[in-house]
MDAnalysis code that builds the backbone (N, CA, C; Angstrom):
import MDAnalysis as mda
import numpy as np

u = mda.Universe.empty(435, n_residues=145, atom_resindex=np.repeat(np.arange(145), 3), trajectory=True)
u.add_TopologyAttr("name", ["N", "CA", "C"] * 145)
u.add_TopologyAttr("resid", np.arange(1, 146))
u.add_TopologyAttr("resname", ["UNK", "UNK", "UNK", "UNK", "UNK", "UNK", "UNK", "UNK", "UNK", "UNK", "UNK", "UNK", "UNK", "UNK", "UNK", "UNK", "UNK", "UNK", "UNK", "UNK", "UNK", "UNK", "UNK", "UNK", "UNK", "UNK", "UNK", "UNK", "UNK", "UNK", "UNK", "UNK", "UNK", "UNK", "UNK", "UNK", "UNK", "UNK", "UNK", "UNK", "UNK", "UNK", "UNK", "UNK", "UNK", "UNK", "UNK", "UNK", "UNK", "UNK", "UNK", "UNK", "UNK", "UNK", "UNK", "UNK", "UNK", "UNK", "UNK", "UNK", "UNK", "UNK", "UNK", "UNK", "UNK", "UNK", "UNK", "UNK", "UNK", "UNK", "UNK", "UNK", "UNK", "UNK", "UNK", "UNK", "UNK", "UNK", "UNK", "UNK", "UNK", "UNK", "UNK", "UNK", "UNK", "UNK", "UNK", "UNK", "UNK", "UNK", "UNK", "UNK", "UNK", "UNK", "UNK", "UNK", "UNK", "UNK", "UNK", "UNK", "UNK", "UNK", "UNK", "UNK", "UNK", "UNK", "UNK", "UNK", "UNK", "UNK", "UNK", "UNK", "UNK", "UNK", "UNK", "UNK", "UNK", "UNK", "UNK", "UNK", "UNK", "UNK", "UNK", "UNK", "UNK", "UNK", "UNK", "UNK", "UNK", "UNK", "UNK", "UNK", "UNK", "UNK", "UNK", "UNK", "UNK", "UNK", "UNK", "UNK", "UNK", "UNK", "UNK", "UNK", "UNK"])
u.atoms.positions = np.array([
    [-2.845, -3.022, -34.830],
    [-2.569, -2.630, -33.447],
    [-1.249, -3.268, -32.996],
    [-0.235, -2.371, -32.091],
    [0.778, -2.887, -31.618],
    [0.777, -3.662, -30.349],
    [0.209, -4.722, -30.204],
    [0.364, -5.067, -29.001],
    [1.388, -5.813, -28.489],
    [1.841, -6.288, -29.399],
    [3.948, -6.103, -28.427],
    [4.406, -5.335, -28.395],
    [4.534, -4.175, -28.673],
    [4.858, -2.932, -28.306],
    [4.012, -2.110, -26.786],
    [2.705, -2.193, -27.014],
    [1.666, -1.955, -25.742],
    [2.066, -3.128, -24.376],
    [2.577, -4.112, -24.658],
    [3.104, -5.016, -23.673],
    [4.373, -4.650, -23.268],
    [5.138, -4.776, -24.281],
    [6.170, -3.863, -23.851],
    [5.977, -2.925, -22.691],
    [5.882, -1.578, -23.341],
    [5.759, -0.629, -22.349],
    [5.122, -1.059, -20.831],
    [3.846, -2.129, -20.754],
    [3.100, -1.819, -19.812],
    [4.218, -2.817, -19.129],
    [4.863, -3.602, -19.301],
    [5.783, -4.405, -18.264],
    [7.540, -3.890, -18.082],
    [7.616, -2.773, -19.109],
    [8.203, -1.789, -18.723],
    [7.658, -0.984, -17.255],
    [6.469, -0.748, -17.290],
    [5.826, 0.781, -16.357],
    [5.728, 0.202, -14.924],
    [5.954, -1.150, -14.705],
    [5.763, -2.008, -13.533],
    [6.968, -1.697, -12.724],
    [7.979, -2.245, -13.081],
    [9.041, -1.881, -12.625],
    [9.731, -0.408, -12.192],
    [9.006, 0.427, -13.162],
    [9.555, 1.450, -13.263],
    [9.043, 2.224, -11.944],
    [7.350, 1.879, -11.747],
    [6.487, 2.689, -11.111],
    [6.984, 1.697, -9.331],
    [7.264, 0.689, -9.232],
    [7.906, 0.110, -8.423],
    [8.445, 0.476, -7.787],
    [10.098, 0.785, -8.803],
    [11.195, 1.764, -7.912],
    [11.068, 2.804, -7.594],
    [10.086, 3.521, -8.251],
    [10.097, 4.909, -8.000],
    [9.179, 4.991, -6.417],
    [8.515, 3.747, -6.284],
    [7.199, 4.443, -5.310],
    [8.466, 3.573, -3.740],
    [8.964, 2.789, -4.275],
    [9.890, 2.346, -3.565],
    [11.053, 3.553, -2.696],
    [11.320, 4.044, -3.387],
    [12.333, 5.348, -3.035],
    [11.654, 6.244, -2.767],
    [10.402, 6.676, -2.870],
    [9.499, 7.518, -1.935],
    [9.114, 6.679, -0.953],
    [8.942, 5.851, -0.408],
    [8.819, 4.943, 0.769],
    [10.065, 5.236, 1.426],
    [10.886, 5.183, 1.073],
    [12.509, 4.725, 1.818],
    [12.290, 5.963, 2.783],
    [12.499, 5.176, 4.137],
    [12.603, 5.782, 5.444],
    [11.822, 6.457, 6.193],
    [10.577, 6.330, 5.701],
    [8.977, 6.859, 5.858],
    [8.755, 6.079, 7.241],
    [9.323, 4.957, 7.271],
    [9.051, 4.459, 8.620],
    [9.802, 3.406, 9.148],
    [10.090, 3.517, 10.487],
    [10.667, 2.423, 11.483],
    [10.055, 0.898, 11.398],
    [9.555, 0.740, 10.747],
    [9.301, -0.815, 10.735],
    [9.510, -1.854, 9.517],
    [9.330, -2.827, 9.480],
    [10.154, -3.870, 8.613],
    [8.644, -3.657, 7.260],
    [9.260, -3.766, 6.115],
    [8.304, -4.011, 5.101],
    [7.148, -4.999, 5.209],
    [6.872, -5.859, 5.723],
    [6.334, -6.767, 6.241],
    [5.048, -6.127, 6.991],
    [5.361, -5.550, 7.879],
    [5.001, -5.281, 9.579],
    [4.104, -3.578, 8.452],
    [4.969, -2.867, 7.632],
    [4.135, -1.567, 7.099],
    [2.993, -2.218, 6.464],
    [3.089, -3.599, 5.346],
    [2.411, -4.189, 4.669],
    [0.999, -4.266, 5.316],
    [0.909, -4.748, 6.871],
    [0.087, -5.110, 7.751],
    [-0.662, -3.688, 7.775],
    [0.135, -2.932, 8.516],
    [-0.560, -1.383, 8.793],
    [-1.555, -1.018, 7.687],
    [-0.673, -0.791, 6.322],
    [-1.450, -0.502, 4.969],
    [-2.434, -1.061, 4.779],
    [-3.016, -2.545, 5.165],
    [-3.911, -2.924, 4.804],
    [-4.842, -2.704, 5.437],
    [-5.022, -2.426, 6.958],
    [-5.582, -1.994, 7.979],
    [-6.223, -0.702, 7.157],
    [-5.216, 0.071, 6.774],
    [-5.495, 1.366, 7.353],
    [-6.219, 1.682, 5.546],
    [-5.926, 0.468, 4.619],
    [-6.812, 1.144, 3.576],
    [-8.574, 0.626, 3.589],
    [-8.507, -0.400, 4.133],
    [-9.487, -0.966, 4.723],
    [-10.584, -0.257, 5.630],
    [-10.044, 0.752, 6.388],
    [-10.767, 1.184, 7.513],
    [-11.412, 0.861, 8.389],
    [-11.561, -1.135, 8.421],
    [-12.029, -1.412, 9.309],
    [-11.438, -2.507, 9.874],
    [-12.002, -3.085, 10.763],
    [-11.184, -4.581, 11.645],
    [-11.255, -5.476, 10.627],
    [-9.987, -6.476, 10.462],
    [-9.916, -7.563, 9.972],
    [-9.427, -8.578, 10.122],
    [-10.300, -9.754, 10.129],
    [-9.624, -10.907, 10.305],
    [-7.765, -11.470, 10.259],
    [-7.650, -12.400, 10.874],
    [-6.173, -12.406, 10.513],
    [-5.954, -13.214, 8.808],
    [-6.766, -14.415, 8.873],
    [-6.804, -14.587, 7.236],
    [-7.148, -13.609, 6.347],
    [-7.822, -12.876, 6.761],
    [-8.263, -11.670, 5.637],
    [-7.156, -11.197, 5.045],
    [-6.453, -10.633, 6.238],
    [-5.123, -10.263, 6.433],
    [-4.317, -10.845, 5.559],
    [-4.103, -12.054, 5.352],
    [-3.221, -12.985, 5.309],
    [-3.422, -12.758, 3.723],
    [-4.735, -13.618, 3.528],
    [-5.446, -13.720, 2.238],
    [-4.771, -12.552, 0.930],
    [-5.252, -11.709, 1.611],
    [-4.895, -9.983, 1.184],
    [-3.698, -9.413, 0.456],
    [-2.672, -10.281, 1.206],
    [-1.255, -9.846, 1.596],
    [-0.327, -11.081, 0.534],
    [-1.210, -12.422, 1.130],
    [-0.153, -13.484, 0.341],
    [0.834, -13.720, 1.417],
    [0.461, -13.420, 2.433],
    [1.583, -14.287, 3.494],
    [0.528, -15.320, 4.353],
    [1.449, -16.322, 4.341],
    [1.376, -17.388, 4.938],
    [0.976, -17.315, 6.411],
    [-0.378, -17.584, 7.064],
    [-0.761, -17.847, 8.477],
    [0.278, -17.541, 9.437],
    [1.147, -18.883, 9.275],
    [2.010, -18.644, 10.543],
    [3.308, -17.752, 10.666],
    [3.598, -16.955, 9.110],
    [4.450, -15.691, 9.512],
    [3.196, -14.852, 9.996],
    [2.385, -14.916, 9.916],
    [1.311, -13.732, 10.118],
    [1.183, -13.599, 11.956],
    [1.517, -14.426, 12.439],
    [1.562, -14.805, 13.772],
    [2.603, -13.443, 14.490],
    [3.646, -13.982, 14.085],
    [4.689, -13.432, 14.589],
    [5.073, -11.911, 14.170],
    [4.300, -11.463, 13.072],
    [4.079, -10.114, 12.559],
    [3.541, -9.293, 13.351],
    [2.037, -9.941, 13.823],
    [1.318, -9.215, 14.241],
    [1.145, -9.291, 16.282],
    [2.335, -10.168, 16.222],
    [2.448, -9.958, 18.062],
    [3.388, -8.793, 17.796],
    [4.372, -8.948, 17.278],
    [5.635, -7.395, 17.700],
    [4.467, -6.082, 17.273],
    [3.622, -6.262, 16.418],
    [3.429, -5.298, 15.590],
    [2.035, -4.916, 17.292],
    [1.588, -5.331, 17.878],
    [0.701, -5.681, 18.670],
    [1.513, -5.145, 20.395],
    [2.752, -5.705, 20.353],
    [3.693, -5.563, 21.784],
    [4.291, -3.743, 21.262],
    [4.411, -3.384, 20.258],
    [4.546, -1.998, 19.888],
    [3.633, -0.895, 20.021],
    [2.381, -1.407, 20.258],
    [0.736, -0.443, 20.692],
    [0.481, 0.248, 19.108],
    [0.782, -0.605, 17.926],
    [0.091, -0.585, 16.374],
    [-1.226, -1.017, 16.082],
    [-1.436, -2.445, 17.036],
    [-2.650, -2.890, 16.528],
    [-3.335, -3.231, 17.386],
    [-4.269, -3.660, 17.401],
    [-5.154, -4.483, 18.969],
    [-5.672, -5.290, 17.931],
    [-6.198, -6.545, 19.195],
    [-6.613, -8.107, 18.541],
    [-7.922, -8.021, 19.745],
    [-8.897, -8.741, 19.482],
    [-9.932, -8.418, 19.902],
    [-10.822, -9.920, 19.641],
    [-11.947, -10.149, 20.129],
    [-12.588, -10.904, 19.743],
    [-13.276, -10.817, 18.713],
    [-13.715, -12.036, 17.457],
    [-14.608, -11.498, 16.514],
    [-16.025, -11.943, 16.610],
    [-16.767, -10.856, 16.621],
    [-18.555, -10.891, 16.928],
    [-19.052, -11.757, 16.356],
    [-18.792, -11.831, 14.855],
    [-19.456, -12.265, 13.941],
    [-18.904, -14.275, 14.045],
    [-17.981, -14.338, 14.388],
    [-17.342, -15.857, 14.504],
    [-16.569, -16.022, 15.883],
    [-16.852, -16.472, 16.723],
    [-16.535, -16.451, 18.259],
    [-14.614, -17.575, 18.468],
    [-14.721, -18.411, 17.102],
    [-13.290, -18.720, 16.849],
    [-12.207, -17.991, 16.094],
    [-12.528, -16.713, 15.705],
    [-11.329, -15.870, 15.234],
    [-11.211, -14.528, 15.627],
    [-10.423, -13.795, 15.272],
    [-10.054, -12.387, 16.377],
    [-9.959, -11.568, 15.169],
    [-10.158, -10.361, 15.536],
    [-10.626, -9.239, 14.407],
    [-8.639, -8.361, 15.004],
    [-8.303, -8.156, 14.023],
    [-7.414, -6.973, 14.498],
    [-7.375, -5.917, 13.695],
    [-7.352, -4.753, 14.423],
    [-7.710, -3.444, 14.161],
    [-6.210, -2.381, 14.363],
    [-5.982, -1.277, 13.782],
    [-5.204, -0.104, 13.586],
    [-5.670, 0.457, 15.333],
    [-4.532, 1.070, 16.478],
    [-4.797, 1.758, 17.320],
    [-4.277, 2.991, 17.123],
    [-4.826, 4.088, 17.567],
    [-4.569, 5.590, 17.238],
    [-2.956, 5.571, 17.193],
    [-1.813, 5.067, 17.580],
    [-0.577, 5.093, 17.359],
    [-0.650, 4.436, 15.621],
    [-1.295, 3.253, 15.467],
    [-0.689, 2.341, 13.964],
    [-1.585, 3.443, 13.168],
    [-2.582, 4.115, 13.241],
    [-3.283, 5.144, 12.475],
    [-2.657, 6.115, 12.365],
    [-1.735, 6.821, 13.538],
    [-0.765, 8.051, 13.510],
    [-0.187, 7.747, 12.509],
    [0.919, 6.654, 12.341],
    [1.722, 6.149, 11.927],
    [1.710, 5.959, 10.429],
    [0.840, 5.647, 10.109],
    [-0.074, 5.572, 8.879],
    [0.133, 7.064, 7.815],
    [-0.682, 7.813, 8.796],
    [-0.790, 9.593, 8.533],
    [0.499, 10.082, 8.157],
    [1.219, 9.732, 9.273],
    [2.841, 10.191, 9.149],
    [3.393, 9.559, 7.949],
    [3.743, 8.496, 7.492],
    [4.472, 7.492, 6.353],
    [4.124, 8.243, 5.269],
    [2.380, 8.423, 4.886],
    [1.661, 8.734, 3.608],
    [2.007, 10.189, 3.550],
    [2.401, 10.975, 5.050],
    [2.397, 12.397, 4.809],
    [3.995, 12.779, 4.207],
    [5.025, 12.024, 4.455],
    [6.240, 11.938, 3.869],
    [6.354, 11.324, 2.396],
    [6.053, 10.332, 1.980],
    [5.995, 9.755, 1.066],
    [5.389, 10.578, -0.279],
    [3.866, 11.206, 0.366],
    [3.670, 12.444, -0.259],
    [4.587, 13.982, -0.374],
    [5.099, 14.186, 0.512],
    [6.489, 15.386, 0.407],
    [7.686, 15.067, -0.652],
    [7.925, 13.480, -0.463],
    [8.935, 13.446, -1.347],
    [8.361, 12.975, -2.519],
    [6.733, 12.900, -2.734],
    [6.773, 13.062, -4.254],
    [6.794, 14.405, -4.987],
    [6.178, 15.505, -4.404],
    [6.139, 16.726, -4.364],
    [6.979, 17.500, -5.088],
    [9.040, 17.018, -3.896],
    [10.011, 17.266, -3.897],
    [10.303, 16.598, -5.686],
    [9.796, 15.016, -6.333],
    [10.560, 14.821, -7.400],
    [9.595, 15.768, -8.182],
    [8.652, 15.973, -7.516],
    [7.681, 16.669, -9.206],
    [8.104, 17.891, -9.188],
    [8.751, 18.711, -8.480],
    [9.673, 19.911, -8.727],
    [10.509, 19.964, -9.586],
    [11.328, 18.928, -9.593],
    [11.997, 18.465, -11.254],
    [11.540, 18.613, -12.215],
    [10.168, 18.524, -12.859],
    [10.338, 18.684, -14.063],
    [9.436, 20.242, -14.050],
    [9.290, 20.559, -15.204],
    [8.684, 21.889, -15.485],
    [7.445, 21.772, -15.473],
    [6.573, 22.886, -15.955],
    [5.084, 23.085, -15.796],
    [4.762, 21.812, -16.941],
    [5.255, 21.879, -17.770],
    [5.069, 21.218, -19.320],
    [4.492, 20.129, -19.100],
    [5.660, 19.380, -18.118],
    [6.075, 17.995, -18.104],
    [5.571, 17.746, -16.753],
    [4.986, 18.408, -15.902],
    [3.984, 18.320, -14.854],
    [2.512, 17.901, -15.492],
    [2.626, 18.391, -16.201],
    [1.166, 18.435, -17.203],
    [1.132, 17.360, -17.968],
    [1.941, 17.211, -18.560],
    [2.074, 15.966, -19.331],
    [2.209, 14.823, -18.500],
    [2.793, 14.629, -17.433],
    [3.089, 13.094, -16.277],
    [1.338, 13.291, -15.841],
    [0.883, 14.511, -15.306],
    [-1.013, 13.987, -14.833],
    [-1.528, 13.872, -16.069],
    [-1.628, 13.701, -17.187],
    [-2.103, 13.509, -18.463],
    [-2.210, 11.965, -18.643],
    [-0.581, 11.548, -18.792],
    [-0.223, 10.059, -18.827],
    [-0.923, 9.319, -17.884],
    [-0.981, 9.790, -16.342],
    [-1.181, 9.010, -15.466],
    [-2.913, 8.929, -15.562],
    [-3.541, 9.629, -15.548],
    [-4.982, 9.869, -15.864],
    [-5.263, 9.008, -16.966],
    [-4.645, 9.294, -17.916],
    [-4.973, 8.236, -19.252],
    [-4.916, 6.850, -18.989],
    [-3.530, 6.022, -18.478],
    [-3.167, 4.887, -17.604],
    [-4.542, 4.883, -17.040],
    [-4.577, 5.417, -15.938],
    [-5.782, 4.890, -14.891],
    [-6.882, 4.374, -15.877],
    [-7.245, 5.244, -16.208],
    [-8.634, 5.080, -16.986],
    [-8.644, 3.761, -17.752],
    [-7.484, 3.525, -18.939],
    [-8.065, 2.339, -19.640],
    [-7.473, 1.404, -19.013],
    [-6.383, 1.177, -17.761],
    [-6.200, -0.013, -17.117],
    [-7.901, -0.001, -16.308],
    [-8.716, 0.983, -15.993],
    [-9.752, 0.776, -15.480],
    [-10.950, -0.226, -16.393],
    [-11.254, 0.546, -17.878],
    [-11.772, 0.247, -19.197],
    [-11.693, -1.454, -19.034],
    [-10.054, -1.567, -19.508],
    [-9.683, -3.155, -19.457],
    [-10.216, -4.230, -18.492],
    [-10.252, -3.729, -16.907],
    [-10.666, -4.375, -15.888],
    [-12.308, -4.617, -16.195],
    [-13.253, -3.785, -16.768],
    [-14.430, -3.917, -17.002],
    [-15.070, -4.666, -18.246],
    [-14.605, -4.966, -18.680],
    [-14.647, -6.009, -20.230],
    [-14.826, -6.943, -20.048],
])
């Protein structure tokens, strides 16, 4: 078995899949990478979350998390709320604007993948959901071992 070669590639596909999802992002939205980071997690989540959760989640540090989530909060993105379950921490949640917002980013981001998969032919349409399906699966396989 080649597995410097299988390493290879897979720390090849990091980078690669990076820039590419990077440049379908580009300009999807008015806010700082940071501040989308916040939204995304919200909004894959679907529900209220703590600010450590948040934090935890993300890999940013508490007290940038502060200052993220007031602009992101003084913009009508998120609401902060009391939390039920622990009466010393605050749940913050996606408001129908940071949920719009959400819809909108993923609904562009999706157009301009669309736009690159027009590039290649039926062939090689077929062959990229082939690869990617295959990927999923045994990076899935691997995770279960």
């Amino acid at each position: 078995m080649a597995i410097a070669q299988i390493s290879k590639e897979y720390l090849e596909l990091i980078p690669n899949l990076f820039k590419n999802f990077q440049r379908l992002n580009q300009k999807s939205s008015n806010l700082t990478h940071l501040q989308n980071q916040i939204l995304e997690c919200l909004f894959m989540n679907q529900h209220p979350l703590t600010i450590k959760q948040i934090s935890e989640g993300l890999n940013i540090p508490k007290q940038q998390m502060t200052d993220l989530l007031k602009r992101l909060f003084d913009q009508g993105y998120i609401t902060k709320s009391q939390n039920v379950n622990d009466k010393r921490s605050f749940v913050i949640q996606l408001t129908e604007k940071g949920n719009a917002s959400q819809h909108e980013k993923w609904g562009i981001i999706y157009q301009n993948f669309v736009n690159d998969l027009s590039k290649l032919n039926d062939e090689e349409q077929i062959d990229l959901e082939y690869a990617l399906h295959k990927v999923n699966d045994l990076l899935k396989k691997m995770e279960e071992r």
